[in-house]
N, C-alpha and C positions, 0 to 999 in steps of 0.2 A: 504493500500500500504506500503511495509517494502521499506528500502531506498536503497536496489538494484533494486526493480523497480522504483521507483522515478529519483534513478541515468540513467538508462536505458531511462525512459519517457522524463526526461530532456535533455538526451542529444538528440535524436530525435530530442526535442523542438528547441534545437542549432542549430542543421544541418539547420531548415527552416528557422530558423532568421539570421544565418552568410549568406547567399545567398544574403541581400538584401547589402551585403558589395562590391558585384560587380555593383552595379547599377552607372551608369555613376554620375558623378557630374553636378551640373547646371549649372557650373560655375568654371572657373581653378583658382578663386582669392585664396591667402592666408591661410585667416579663414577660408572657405570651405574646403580647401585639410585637413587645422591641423586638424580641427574637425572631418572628417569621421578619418584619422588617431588615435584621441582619442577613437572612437566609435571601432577601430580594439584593442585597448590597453585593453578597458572595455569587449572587448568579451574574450580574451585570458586570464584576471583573472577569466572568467565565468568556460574558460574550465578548468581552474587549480583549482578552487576548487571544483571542481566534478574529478577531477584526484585524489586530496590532501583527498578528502572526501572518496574514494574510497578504497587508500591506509592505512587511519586510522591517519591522519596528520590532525586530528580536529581544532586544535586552529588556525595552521598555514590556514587553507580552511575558517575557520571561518574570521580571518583579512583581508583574501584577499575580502570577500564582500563589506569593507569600500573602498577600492581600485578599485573595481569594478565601488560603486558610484562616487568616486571624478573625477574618469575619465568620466564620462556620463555625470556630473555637470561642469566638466572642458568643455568637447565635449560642451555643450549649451554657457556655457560664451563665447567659441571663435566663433559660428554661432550667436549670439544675439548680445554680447555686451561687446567683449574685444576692446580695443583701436586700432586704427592700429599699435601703435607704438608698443603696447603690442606685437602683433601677429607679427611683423615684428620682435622683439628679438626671438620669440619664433621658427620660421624660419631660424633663423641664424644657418652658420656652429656650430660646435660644438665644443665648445676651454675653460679653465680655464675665460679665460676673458668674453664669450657671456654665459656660463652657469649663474659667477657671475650676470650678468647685468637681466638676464632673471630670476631669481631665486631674484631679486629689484624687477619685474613687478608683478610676479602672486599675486593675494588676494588671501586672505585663502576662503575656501568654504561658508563660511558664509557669507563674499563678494559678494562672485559671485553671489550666491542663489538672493541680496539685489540688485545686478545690473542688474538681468535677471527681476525681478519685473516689469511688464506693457511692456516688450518686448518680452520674451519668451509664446509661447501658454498657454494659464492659466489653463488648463488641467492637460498639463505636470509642470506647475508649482506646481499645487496640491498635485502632485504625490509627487514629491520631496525633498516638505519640509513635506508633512507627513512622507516620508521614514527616513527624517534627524531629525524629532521628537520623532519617536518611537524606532529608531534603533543607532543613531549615538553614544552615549555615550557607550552605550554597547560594541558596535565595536571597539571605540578607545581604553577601556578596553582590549580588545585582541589584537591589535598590538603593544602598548604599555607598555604591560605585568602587565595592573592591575587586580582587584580582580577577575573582570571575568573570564579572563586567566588562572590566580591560582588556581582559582577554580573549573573552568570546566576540566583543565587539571590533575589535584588531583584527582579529584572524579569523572570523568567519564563523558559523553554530553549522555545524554537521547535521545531516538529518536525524542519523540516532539521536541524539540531542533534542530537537524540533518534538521528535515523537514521545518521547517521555516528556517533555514540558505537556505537550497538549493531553496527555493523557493522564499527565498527575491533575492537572486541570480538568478533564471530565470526571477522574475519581473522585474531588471534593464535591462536585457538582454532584455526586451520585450522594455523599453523605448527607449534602444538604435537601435534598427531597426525601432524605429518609427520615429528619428532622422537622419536615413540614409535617411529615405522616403526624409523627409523635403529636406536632401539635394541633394537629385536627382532632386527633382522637377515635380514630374511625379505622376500626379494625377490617373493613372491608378496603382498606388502599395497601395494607400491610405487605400481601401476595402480589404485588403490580412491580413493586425494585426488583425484586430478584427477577422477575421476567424479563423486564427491562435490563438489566445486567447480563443477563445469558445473550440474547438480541443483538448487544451493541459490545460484545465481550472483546471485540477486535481493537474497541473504541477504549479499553479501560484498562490500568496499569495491574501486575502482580501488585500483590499486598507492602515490597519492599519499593520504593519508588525514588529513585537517584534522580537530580538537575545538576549532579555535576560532570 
């Protein structure tokens, strides 16, 4: 597969995972609304770097996958196990004064990861921190402009390269429609991922997932 059909496959893959962004909520509390809200933020770096990837805007398509994750990881801490006080800032209008305040609350990802432990489903836990073991450091490399950056952007991104980015990119996307389920409630969409997965399994990484 070259990476206009992979681009093509994957976005396919999108259209049937964005759908499950309409599914009711279980519940009109707070954490519920922010977190499907994070899971729309995690889809829209999905399709931007398959836009960015498209275009020929590799490093930038490349950072935004870490962007992708923090939002899917961000989406979990506020359905598991932000404060209410947290989620109550994080809610507030939006003013120099409630950014400051709310920008006091959030943990850094390695936080969250630590406070979703024995609360979030231990599945999607799995997932998570193997994706933040094998991929994170590389990633921050690319949005923070280290060697990775310099390098890949120097000398060119291979297509092995190309095709694990796009497909660590479709695997988040896979977590975060599986966290919409969660938050609909609706044990009738439960059986839909895994179909979806087998379908588009060309489109999705092993469980260990390298960008470097």
């Amino acid at each position: 597969m070259d990476i206009n059909q992979l681009l093509a496959s994957s976005l396919n893959l999108e259209t049937r995972l964005t759908k499950f962004l309409s599914l009711p909520l279980y519940d009109s509390s707070e954490r519920i609304k922010l977190s499907k809200i994070m899971c729309s933020i995690a889809f829209e770096h999905a399709e931007s770097t398959k836009i960015l990837i498209a275009s020929g805007n590799l490093t930038s398509a490349t950072g935004l996958v870490r962007l992708q994750y923090e939002a899917l990881v961000r989406a979990m801490w506020l359905r598991y196990s932000a404060s209410d006080n947290a989620v109550s800032k994080l809610n507030s209008e939006l003013s120099n004064d409630s950014a400051r305040r709310a920008a006091n609350q959030l943990p850094t990802l390695t936080e969250m990861l630590t406070k979703l432990e024995g609360k979030a489903p231990a599945e999607a836990m799995e997932l998570l921190i193997e994706f933040k073991e094998y991929s994170w450091k590389p990633l921050n490399s690319y949005v923070h402009g280290g060697i990775h950056a310099m390098n890949r952007h120097s000398k060119g991104y291979s297509l092995p390269l190309l095709v694990q980015v796009l497909k660590a990119s479709n695997g988040v996307s896979t977590m975060v429609a599986m966290l919409l389920v969660i938050l609909a409630g609706d044990t009738q969409q439960t059986g839909k991922i895994p179909s979806i997965q087998k379908e588009f399994s060309d489109c999705l990484p092993d469980i260990k997932v390298s960008t470097e």
